[in-house]
N, C-alpha and C positions, 0 to 999 in steps of 0.2 A: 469696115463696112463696104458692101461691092453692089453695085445695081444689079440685076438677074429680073428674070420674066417669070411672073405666076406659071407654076404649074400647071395651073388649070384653065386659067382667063388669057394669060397670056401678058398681060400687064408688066411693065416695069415696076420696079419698086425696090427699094434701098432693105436690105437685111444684113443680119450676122446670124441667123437662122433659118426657120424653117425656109422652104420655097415657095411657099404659100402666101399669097398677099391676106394683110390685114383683112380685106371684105370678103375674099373666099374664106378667107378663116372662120370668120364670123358668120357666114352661109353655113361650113358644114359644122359648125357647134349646134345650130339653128336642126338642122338634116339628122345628127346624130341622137338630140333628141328625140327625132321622131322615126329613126331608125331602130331609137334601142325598145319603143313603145312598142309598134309595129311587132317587132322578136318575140318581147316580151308578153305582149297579146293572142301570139299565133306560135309559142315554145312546137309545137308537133312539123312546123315546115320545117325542111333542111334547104333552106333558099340559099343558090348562087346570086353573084352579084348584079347580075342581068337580071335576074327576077327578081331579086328584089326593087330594084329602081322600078322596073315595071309595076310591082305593086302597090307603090308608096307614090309611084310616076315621079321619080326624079331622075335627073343624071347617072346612068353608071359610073363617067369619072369622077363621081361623088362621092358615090359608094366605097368605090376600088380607091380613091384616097383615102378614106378613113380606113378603108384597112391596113394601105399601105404605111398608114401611120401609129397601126395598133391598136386604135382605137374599135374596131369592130372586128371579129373573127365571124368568118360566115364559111358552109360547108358548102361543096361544089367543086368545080371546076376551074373558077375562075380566082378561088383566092385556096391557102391551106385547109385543109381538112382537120374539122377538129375532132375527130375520132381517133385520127392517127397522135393526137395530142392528147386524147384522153387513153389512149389504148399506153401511151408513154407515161403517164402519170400515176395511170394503175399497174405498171411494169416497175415505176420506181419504188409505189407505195409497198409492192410487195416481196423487193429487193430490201426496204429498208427493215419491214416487220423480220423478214430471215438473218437478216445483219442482229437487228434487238433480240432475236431468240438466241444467236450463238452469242452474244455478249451477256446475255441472263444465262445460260448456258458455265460462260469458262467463269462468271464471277460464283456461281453455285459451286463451281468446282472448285474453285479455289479457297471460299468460304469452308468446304467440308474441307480440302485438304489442310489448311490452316487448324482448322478446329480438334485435327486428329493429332498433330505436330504438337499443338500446344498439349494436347490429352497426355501424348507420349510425355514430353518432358514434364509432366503433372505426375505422371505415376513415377517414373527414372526418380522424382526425388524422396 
């Protein structure tokens, strides 16, 4: 265990984890739910992290900590863009359906060539 300074308050405080002191923790648990309301209410914005505080009027290094924690993906500027994450998920989803076509692909082929093997040696006897 090592003493260190909130990340965000600035606080001492003894951990073997996060940076975050227990009471900012417990502030953005408090923030996150009314961050993912907020989203959740208004899905048509593509709010940065600036604007959103602005809208909810909290902290940015609020914001920008829950994302930096994973906890919230937001599109913009100021944090990853999640278009470039969905534009990757439907690049995988559509890598994986081509994978599952040539695998139903060589098992059909395989099944016919099987099926014609055993014919031959069906009729040879």
């Amino acid at each position: 265990m090592s003493v260190i300074e909130c990340y965000l308050c600035g606080k001492g405080f003894v951990t073997t984890g996060p940076k975050i002191c227990p009471a900012c923790m417990k502030r953005l648990d408090a923030l996150y739910m009314e961050v993912r309301d907020y989203i959740r209410d208004n899905p048509h914005l593509g709010l940065n992290v600036r604007e959103l505080a602005e809208a909810i009027d909290a902290d940015p290094r609020d914001i920008q900590a829950l994302v930096d924690m994973g906890r919230l993906e937001l599109e913009g500027g100021d944090s990853e863009l999640l278009s470039e994450k969905e534009r990757l998920l439907k690049e995988l989803e559509k890598h994986l359906k081509e994978d599952k076509g040539r695998k139903t692909a060589r098992i059909k082929y395989a099944a016919e060539k099987y099926g014609k093997e055993k014919k031959k040696e069906k009729d040879d006897q």
